[in-house]
VOKOL-857976 format. One line per 4 residues: number of its first residue (from 0); for each residue x, y, z of N, C-alpha, C. Coordinates in steps of 0.05 Angstrom, whole numbers. Layout:
% residues N
NUM) X,Y,Z,X,Y,Z,X,Y,Z  ...
% end
This chain:
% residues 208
0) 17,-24,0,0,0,0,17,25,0  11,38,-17,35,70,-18,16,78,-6  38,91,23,40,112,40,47,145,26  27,158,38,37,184,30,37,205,66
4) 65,220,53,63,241,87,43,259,83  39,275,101,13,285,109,15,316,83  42,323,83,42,342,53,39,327,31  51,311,25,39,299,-4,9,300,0
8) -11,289,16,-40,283,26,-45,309,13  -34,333,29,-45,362,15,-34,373,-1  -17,373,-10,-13,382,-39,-23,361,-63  -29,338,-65,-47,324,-77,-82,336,-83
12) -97,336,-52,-111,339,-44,-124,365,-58  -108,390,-62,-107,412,-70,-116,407,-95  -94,392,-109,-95,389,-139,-127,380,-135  -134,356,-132,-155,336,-144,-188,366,-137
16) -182,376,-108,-201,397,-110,-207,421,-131  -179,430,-140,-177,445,-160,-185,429,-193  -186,415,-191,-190,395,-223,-226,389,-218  -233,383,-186,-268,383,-180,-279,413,-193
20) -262,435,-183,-268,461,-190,-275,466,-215  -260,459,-230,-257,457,-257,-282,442,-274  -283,419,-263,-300,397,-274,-330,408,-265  -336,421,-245,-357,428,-242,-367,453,-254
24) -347,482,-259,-360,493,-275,-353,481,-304  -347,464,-315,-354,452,-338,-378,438,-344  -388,433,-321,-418,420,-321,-444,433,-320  -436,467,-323,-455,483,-325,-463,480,-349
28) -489,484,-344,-514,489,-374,-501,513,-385  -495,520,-414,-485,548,-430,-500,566,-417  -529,567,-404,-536,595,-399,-526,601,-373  -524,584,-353,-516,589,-333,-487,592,-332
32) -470,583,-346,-445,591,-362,-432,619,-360  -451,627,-381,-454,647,-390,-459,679,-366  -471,669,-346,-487,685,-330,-467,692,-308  -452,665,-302,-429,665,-296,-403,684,-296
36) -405,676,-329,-379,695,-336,-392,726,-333  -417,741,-343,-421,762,-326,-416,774,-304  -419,762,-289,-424,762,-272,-387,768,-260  -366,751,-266,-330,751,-263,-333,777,-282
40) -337,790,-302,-332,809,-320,-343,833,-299  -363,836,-281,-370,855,-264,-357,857,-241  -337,833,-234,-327,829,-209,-295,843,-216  -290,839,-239,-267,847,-252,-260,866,-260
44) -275,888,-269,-287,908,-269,-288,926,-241  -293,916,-225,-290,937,-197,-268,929,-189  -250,909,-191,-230,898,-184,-200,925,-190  -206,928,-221,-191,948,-239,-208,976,-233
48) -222,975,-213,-226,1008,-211,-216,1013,-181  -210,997,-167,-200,995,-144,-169,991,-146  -153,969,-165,-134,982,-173,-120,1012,-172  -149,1023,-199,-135,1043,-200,-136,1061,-184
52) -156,1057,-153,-152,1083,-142,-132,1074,-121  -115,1047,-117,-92,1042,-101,-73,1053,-115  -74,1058,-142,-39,1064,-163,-44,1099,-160  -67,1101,-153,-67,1139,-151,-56,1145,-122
56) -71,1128,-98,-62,1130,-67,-32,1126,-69  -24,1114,-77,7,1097,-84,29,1123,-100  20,1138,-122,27,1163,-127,35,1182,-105  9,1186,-98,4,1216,-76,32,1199,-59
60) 28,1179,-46,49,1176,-19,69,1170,-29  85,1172,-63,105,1170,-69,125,1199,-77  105,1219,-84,101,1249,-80,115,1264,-50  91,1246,-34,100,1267,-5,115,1250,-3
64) 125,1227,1,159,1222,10,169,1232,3  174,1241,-34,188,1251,-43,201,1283,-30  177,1292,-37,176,1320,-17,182,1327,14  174,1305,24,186,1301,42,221,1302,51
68) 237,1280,32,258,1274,42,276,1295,29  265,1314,-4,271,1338,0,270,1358,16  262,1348,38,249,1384,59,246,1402,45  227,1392,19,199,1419,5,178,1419,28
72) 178,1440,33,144,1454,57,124,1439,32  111,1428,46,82,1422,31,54,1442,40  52,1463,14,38,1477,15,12,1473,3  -15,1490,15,-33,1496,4,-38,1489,-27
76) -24,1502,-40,-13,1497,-77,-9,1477,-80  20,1468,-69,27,1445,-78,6,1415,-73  -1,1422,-46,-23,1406,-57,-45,1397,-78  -56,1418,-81,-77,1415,-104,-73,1417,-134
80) -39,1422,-134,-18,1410,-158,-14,1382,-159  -22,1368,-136,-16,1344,-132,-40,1332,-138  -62,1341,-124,-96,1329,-136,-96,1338,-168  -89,1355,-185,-88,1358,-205,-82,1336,-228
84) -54,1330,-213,-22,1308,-233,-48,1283,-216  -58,1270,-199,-72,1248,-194,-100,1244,-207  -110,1265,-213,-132,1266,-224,-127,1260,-256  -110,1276,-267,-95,1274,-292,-89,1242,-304
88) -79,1229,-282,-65,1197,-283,-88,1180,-285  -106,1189,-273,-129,1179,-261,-145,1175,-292  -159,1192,-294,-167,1199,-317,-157,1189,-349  -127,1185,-345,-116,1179,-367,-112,1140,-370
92) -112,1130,-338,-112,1100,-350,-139,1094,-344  -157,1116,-341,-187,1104,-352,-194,1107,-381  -181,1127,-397,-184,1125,-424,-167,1099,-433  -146,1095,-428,-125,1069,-438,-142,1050,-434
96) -164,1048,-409,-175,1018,-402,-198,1014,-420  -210,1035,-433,-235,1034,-449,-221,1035,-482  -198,1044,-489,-188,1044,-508,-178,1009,-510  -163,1007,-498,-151,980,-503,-165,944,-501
100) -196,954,-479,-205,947,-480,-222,921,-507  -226,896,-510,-225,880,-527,-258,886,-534  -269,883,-559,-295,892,-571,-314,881,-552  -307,848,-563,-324,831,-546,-302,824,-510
104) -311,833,-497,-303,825,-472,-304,798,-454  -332,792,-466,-347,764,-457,-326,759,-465  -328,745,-496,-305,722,-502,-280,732,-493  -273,748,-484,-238,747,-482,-235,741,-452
108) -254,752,-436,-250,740,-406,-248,711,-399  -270,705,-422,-276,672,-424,-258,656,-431  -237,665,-444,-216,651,-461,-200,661,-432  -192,675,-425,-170,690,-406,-175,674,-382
112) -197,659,-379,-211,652,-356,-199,628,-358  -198,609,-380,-191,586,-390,-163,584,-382  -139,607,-390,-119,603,-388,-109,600,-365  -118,617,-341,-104,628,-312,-109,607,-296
116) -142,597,-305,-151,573,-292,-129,548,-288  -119,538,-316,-104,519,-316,-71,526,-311  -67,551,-316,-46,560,-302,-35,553,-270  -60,558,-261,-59,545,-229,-59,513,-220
120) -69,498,-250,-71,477,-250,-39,465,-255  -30,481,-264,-5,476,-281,20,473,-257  17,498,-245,30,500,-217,21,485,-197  0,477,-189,-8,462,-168,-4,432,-171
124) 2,425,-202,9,394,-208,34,390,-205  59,418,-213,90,412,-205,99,409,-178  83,425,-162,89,420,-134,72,387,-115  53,382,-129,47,360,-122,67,328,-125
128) 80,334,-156,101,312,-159,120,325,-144  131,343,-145,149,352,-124,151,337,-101  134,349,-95,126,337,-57,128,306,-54  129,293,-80,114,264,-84,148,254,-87
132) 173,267,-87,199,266,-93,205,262,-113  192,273,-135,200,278,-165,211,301,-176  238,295,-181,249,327,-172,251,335,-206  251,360,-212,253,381,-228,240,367,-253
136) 261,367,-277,257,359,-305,231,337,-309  233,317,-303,213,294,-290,180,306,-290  181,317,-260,162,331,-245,143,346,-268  164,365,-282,151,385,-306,136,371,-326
140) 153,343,-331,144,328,-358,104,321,-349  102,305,-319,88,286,-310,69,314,-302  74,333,-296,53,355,-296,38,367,-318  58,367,-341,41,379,-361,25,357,-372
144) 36,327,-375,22,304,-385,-9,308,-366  -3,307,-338,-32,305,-322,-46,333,-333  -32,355,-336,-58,376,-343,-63,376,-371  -49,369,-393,-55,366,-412,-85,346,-415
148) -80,323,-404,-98,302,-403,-126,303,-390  -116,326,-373,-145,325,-358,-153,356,-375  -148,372,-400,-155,393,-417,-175,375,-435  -153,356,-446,-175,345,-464,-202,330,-445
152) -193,312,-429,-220,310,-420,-239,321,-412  -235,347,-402,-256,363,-396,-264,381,-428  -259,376,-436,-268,385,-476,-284,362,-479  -272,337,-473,-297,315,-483,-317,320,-463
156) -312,328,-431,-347,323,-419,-364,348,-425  -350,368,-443,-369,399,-448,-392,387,-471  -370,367,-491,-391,362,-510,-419,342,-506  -419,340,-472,-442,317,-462,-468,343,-440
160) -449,361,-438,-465,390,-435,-489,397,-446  -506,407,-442,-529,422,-448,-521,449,-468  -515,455,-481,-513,486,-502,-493,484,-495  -465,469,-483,-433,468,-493,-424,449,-512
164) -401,452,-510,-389,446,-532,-352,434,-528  -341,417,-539,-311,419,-535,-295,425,-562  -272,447,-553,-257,452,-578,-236,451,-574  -219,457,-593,-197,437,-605,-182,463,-587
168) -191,485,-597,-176,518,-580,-183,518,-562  -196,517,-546,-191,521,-517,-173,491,-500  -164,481,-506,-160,466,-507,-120,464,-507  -116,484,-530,-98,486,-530,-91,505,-513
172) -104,533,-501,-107,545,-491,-102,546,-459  -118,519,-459,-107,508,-427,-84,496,-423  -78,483,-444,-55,466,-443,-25,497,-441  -30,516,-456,-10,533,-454,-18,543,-418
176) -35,547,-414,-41,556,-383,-23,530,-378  -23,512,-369,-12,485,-353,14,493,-352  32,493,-386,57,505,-391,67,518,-376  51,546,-375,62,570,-358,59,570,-329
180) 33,556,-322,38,554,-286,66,537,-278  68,509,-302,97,496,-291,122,517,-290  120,539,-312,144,547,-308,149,569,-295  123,575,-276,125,600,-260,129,581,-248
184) 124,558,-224,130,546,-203,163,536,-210  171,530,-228,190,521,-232,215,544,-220  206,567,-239,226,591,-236,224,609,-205  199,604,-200,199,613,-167,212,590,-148
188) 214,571,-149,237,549,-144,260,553,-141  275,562,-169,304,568,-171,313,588,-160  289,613,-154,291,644,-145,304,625,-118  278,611,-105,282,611,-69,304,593,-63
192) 316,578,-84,346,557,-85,357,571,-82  370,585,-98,386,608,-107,393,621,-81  367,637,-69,371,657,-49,373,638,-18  377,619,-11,378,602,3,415,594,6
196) 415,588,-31,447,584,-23,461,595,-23  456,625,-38,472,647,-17,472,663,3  449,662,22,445,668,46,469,645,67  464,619,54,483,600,69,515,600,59
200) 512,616,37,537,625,35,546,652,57  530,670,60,541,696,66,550,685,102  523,670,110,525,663,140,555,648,152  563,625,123,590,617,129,604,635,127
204) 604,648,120,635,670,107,630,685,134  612,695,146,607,696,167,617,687,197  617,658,204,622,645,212,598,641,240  575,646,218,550,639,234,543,604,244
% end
């Protein structure tokens, strides 16, 4: 009987919840689908207007430091030169967000939704062989095989859906999400190696 330690249990555990996640909104009827993705497009939407009033707050207190560690007096004026240049910024990546903005939004969130989704799938399957003592090269191969495999299968259960469907593109879509979560987990890996073995370098030289 394979034994697993109590982290493999949960980083496993994670995955198979995250793939339930998956498999269940794939089992939505298209309208409820659909109502769905509204519904993330409105959530997403205040998300990026809250953003932007953190990147304007985030301005202003990069300003008065500024002014600050010049010992400029912050005056009357200068203030409302400052609500001016924020208002200005303000104003200007709300035209960029409606400019750049995609025609149809539905479909691109929907597609975007597809990718990030399996992206997490992607990362959450390297650290699971990980944990399972499958180290690096290996791990990447047996991750993308499991999210690849479970892309196409969830394309075949859309086409047993009510008003869905499975395609050949989204499909590939997820599978590039899988790609990219392996190789963010991968590369945030090498960051915390990296910074590990020269911290244990600095501490010897040290004679910590």
């Amino acid at each position: 009987m394979l034994k697993l330690s109590n982290k493999q249990w949960i980083a496993w555990a994670v995955v198979l919840f995250w793939m339930a996640s998956i498999f269940y909104l794939s089992s939505q009827p298209a309208s409820q689908s659909f109502n769905f993705s509204l519904e993330m497009i409105y959530v997403t939407i205040q998300v990026v207007k809250f953003l932007q009033i953190l990147m304007v707050i985030g301005l202003a207190y990069v300003v008065l430091k500024f002014l600050h560690y010049k010992k400029i007096k912050i005056t009357l004026k200068r203030v409302l030169t400052l609500l001016v240049v924020i208002f200005f910024f303000y104003s200007l990546s709300s035209v960029f967000l409606r400019y750049f903005a995609p025609d149809d939004l539905h479909h691109f969130v929907r597609k975007n939704a597809h990718f990030f989704i399996y992206l997490v799938l992607g990362f959450l399957n390297t650290i699971a062989f990980k944990t399972s003592g499958i180290k690096w090269w290996k791990s990447s191969i047996l991750a993308l095989f499991l999210g690849v495999l479970f892309a196409l299968s969830d394309e075949l259960h859309q086409t047993f859906v009510p008003g869905r469907g499975g395609m050949v593109s989204d499909a590939v879509i997820d599978s590039a999400g899988v790609a990219t979560g392996i190789f963010v987990q991968m590369s945030l890996a090498k960051i915390k190696k990296d910074y590990f073995i020269k911290r244990n370098q600095t501490l010897n030289k040290k004679g910590v």
